[in-house]
LOTIBA-424029 format. One record per residue (C-alpha): residue number from 1; residue in three letters; y, z, x. Coordinates in nm, 4 decimals, decimal comma, always signed. Layout:
SITE   num   residu         c2         c3         c1
SITE   NUM      ALA          Y          Z          X
...
***
This chain:
SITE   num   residu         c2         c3         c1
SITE     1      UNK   +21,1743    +6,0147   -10,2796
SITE     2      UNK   +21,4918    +5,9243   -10,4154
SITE     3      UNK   +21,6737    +6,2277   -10,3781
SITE     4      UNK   +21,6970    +6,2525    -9,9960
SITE     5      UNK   +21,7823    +5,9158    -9,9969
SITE     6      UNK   +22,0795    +5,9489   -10,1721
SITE     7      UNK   +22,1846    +6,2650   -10,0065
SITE     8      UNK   +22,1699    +6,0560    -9,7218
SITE     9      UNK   +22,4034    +5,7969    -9,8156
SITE    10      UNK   +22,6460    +6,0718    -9,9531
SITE    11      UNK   +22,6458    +6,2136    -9,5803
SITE    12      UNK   +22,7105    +5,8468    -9,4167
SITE    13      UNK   +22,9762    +5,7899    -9,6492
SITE    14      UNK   +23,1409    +6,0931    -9,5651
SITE    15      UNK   +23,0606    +6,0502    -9,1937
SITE    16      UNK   +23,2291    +5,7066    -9,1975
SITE    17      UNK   +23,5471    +5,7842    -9,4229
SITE    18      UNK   +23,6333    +6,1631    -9,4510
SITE    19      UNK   +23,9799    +6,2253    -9,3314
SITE    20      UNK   +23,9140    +6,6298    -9,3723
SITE    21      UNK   +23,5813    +6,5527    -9,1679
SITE    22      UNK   +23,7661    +6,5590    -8,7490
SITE    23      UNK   +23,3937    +6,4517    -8,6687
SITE    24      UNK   +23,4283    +6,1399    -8,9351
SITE    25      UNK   +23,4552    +5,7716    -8,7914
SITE    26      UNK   +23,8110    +5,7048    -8,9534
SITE    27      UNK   +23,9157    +6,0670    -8,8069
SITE    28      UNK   +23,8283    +5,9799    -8,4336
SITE    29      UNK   +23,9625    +5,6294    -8,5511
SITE    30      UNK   +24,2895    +5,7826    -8,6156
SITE    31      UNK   +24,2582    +5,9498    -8,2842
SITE    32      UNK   +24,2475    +5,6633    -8,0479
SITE    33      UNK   +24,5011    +5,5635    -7,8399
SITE    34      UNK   +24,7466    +5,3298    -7,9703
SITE    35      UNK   +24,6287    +4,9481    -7,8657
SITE    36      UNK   +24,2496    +5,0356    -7,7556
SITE    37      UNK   +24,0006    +4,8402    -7,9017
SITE    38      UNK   +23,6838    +5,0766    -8,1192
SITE    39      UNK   +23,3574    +4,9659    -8,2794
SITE    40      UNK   +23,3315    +5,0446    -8,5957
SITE    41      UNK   +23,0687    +5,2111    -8,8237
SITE    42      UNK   +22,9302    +4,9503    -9,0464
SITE    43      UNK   +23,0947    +5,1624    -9,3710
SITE    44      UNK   +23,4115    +5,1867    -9,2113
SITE    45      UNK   +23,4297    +4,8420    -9,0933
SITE    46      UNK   +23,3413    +4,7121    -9,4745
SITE    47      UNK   +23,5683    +4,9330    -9,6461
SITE    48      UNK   +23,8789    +4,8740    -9,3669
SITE    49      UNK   +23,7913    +4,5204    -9,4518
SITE    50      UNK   +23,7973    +4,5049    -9,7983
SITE    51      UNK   +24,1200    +4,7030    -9,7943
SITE    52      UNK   +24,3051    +4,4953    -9,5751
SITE    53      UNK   +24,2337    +4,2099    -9,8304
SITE    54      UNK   +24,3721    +4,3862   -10,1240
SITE    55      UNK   +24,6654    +4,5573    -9,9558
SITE    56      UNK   +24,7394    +4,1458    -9,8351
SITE    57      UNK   +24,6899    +4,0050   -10,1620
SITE    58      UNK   +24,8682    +4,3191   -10,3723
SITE    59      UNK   +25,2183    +4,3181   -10,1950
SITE    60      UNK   +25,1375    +4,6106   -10,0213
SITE    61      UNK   +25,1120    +4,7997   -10,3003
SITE    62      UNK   +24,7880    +4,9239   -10,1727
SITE    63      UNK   +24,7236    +4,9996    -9,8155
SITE    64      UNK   +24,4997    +5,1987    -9,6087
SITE    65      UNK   +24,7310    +5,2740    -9,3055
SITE    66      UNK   +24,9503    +5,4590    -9,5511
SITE    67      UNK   +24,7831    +5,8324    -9,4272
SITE    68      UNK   +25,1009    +5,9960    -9,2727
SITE    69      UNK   +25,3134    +5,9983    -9,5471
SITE    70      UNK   +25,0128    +6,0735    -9,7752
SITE    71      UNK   +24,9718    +6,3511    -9,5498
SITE    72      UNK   +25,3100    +6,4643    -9,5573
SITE    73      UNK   +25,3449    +6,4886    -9,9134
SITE    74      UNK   +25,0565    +6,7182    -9,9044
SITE    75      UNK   +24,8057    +6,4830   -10,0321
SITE    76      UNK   +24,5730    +6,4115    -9,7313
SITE    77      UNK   +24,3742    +6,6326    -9,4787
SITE    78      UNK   +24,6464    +6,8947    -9,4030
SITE    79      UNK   +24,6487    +6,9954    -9,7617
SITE    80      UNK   +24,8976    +7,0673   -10,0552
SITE    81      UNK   +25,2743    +7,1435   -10,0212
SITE    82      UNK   +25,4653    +7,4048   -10,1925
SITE    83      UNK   +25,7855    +7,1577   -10,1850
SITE    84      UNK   +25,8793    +6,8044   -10,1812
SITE    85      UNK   +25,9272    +6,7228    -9,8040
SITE    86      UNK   +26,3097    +6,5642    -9,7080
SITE    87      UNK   +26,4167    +6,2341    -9,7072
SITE    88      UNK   +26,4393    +6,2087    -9,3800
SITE    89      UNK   +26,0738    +6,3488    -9,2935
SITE    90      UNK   +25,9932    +6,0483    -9,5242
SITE    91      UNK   +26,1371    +5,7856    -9,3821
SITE    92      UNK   +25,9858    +5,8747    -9,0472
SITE    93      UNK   +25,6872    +5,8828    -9,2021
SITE    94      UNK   +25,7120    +5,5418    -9,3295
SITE    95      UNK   +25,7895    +5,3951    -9,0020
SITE    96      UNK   +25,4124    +5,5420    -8,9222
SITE    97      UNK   +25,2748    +5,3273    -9,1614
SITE    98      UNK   +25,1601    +4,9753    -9,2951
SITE    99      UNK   +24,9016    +4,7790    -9,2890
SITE   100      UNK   +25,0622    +4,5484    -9,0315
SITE   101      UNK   +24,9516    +4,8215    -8,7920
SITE   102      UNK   +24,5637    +4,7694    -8,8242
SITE   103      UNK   +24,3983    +4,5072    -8,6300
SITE   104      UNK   +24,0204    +4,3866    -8,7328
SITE   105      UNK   +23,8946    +4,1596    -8,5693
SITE   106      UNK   +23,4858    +4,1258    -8,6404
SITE   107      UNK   +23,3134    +4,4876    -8,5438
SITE   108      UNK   +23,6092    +4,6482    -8,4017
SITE   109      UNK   +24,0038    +4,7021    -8,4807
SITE   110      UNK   +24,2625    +4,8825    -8,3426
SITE   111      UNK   +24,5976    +5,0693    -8,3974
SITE   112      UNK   +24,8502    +4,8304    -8,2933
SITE   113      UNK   +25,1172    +5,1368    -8,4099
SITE   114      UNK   +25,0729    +5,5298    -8,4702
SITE   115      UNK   +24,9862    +5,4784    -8,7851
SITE   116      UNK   +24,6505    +5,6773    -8,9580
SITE   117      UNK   +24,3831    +5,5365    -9,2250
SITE   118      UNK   +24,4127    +5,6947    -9,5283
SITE   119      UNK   +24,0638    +5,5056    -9,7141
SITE   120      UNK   +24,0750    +5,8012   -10,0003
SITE   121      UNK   +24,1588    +5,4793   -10,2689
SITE   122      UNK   +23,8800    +5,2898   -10,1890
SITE   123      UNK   +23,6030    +5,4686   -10,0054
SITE   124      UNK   +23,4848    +5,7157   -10,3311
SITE   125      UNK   +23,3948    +5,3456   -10,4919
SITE   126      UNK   +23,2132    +5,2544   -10,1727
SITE   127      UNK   +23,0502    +5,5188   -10,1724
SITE   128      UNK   +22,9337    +5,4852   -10,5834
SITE   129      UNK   +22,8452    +5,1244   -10,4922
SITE   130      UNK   +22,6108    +5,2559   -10,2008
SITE   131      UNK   +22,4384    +5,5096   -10,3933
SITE   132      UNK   +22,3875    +5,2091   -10,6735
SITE   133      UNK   +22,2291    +5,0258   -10,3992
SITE   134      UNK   +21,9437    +5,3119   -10,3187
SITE   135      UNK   +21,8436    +5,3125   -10,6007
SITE   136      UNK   +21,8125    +4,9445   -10,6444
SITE   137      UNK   +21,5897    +4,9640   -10,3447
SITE   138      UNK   +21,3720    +5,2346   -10,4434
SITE   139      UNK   +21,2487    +4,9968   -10,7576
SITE   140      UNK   +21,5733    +5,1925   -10,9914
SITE   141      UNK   +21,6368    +4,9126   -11,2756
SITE   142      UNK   +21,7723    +5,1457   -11,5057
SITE   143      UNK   +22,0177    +5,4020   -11,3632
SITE   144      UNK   +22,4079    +5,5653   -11,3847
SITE   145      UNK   +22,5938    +5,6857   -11,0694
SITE   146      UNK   +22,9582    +5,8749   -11,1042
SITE   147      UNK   +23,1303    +6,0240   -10,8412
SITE   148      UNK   +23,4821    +6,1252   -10,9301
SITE   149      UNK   +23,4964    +5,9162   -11,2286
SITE   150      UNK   +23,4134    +5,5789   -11,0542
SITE   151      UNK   +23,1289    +5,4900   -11,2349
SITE   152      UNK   +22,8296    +5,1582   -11,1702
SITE   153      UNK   +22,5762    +5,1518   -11,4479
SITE   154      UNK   +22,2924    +4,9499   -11,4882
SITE   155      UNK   +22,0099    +4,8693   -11,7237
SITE   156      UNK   +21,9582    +5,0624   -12,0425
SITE   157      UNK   +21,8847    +5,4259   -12,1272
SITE   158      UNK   +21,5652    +5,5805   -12,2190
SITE   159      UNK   +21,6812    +5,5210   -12,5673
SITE   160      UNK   +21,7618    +5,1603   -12,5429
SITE   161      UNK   +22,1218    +5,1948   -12,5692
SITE   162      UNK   +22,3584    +5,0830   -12,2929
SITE   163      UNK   +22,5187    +5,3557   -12,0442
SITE   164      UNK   +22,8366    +5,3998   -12,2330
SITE   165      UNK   +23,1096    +5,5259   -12,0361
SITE   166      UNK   +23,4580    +5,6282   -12,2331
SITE   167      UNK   +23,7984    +5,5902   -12,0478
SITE   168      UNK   +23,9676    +5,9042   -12,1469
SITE   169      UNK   +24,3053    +5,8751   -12,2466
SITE   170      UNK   +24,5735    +6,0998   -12,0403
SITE   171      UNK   +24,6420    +6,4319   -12,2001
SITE   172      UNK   +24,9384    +6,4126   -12,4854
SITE   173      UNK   +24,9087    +6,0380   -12,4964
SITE   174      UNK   +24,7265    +5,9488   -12,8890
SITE   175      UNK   +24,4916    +5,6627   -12,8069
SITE   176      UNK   +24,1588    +5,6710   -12,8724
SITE   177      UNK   +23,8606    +5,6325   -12,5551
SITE   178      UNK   +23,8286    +5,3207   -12,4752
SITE   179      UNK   +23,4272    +5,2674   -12,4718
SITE   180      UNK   +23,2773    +5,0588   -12,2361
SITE   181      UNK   +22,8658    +4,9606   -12,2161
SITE   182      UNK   +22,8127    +5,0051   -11,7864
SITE   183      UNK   +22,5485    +4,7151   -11,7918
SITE   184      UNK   +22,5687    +4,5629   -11,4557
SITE   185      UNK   +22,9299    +4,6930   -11,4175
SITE   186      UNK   +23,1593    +4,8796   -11,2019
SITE   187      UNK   +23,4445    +5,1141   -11,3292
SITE   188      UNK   +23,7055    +5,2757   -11,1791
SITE   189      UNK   +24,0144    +5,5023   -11,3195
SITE   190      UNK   +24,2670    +5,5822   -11,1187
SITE   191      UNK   +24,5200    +5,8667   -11,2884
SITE   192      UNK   +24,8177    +6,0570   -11,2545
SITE   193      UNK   +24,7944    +6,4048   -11,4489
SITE   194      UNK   +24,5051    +6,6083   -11,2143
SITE   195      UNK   +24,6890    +6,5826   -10,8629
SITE   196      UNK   +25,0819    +6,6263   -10,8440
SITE   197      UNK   +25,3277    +6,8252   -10,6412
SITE   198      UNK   +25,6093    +7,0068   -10,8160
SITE   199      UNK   +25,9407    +6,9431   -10,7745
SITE   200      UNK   +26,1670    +7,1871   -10,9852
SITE   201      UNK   +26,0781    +7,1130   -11,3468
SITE   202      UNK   +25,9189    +6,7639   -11,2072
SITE   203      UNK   +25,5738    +6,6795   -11,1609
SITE   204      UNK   +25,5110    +6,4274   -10,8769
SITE   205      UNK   +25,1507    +6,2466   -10,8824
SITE   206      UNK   +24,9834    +6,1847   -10,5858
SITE   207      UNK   +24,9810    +5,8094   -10,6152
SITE   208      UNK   +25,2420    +5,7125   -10,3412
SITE   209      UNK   +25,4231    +5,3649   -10,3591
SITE   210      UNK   +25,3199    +5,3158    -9,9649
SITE   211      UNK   +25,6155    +5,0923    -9,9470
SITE   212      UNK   +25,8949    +5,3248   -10,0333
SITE   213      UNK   +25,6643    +5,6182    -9,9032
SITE   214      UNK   +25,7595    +5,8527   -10,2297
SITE   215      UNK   +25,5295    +5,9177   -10,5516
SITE   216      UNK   +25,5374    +5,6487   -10,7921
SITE   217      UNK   +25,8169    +5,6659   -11,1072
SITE   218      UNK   +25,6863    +5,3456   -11,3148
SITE   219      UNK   +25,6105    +5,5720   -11,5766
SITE   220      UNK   +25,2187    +5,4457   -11,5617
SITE   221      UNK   +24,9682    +5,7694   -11,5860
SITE   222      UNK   +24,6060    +5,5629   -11,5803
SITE   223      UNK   +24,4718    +5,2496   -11,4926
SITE   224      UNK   +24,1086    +5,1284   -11,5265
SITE   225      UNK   +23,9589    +4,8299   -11,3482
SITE   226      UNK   +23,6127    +4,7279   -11,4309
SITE   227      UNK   +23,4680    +4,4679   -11,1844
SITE   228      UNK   +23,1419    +4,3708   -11,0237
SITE   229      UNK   +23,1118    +4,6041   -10,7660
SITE   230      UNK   +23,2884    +4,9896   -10,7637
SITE   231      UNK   +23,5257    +4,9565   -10,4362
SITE   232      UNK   +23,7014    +4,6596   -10,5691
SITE   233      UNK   +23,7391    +4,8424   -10,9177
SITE   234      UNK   +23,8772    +5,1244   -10,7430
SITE   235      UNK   +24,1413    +4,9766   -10,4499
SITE   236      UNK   +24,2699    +4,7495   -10,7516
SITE   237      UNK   +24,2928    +5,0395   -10,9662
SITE   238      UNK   +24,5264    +5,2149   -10,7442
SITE   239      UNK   +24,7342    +4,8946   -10,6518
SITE   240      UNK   +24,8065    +4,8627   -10,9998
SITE   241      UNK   +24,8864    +5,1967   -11,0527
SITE   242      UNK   +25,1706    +5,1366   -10,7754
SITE   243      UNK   +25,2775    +4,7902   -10,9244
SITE   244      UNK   +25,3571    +4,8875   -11,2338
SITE   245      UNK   +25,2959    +4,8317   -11,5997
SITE   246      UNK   +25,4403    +4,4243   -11,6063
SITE   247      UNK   +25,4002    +4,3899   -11,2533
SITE   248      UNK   +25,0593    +4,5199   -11,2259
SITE   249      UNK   +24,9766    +4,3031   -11,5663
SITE   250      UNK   +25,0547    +3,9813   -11,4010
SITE   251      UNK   +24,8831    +4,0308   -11,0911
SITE   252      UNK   +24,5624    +4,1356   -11,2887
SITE   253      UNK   +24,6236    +3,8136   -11,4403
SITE   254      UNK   +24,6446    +3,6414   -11,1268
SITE   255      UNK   +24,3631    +3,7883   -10,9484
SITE   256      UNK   +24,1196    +3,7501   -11,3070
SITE   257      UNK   +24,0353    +4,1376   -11,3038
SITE   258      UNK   +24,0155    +4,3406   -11,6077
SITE   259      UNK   +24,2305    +4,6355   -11,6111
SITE   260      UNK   +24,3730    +4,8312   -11,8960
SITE   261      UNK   +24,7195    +5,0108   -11,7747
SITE   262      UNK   +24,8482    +5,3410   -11,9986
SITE   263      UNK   +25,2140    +5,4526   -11,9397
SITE   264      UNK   +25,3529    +5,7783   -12,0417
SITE   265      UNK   +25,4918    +5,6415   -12,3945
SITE   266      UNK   +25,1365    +5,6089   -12,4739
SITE   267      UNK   +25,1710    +5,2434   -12,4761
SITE   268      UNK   +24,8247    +5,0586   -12,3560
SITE   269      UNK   +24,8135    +4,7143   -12,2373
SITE   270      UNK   +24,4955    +4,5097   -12,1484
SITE   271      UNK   +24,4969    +4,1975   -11,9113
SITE   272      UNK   +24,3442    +3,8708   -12,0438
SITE   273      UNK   +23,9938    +3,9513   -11,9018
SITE   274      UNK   +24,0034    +4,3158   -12,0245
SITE   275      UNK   +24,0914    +4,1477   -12,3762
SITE   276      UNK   +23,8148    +3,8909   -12,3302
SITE   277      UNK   +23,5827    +4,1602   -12,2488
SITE   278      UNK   +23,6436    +4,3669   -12,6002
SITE   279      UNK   +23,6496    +4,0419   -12,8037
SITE   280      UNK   +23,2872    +3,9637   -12,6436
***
């Protein structure tokens, strides 16, 4: 019984937030004409929500209406580049994005400029935090769901111990896993080694500072968030990511989330919580 049930919620979470999907609610989204008013699939509606909040209360440092230049750096649906794309091509990009051109307003929102959700930071938690919640209703107490390395855990395994869940460090960085027990927990690791673009003898992640509209250059490589529920772990992760190693410090500090950020010196640095967390 529990099978179907969560192929099911894979397929409405992909029906609500693929951007490779032209048949997905965010895809005909994206398609609307500039000022009209749509209703919104209940996943798409939460997630656009949630992201709104954390691309307001980050700086912009995350934000969901950030899919063109994404997109044009060969990172969204119309797949990977062979070459960095001009300066120019990015700075029209960027004027076709920002979250200041999403509108929500209760069941519906609108495009108030040609701008295109981009939900690929957020929606794999979602979609984790959904499958969590299947198997919570069909009487799961016990249970570990990944996708992508987001990861909710709850209960105990069959031999008593916790579900313990390592945070790999980045290749050619010498720290050791940091092991976490996923009782009750939400984690999410958001890293730049597996998806880049090269440029010359440069590798360029795919996390993209949506407010200068280029890859990221803080030097940070991973960033882990563990929090109460999967698609806050993961936005946060990736806002983080974008901040920076002392900026995204304080503002885990400020917003009370535990987050351990790695840069590519192979210096790690925990926030308050995360510290609170190991010395528990």
């Amino acid at each position: 019984e529990l099978a179907p049930a969560l192929e099911a919620s894979l397929a409405a979470s992909i029906a609500a937030l693929s951007q490779w999907d032209p048949d997905s609610a965010l895809s005909r989204f994206n398609r609307a004409p500039v000022g009209a008013w749509v209703e919104l699939d209940p996943i798409l509606k939460t997630v656009l929500a949630t992201a709104l909040d954390i691309a307001d209360a980050s700086g912009g440092a995350f934000d969901p209406a950030a899919g063109v230049p994404a997109d044009l750096w060969g990172f969204g649906a119309s797949g990977r580049r062979d070459a960095p794309p001009t300066d120019n091509a990015v700075t029209v990009a960027l004027a076709r994005s920002g979250r200041d051109g999403i509108a929500l307003e209760r069941d519906r929102a609108r495009r108030t400029r040609d701008v295109a959700l981009d939900l690929s930071g957020i929606g794999k938690g979602h979609a984790v935090d959904r499958l969590a919640a299947v198997c919570r209703d069909h009487g799961c107490s016990d249970f570990l769901v990944e996708i992508g390395g987001e990861v909710v855990g709850s209960g105990i395994r069959p031999d008593g111990q916790p579900w313990w869940v390592d945070l790999e460090a980045p290749p050619g960085v010498s720290l050791s896993p940091l092991r976490v027990a996923a009782h009750g927990i939400a984690v999410a690791t958001s890293g730049d080694y597996r998806r880049y673009i090269a440029a010359g003898t440069e590798r360029l992640g795919h996390t993209l500072d949506p407010r200068t509209g280029h890859p990221i250059t803080n030097g940070v490589i991973s960033v882990s968030v563990i929090a109460s529920d999967c698609m806050t772990a993961d936005a946060w992760a990736t806002a983080l990511t974008v901040l920076g190693p002392e900026a995204g410090m304080a503002t885990a500090g400020e917003q009370g989330l535990a987050a351990r950020i790695v840069t590519r010196d192979g210096v790690e640095r925990m926030s308050p919580a995360m510290s609170a967390m190991l010395e528990d």
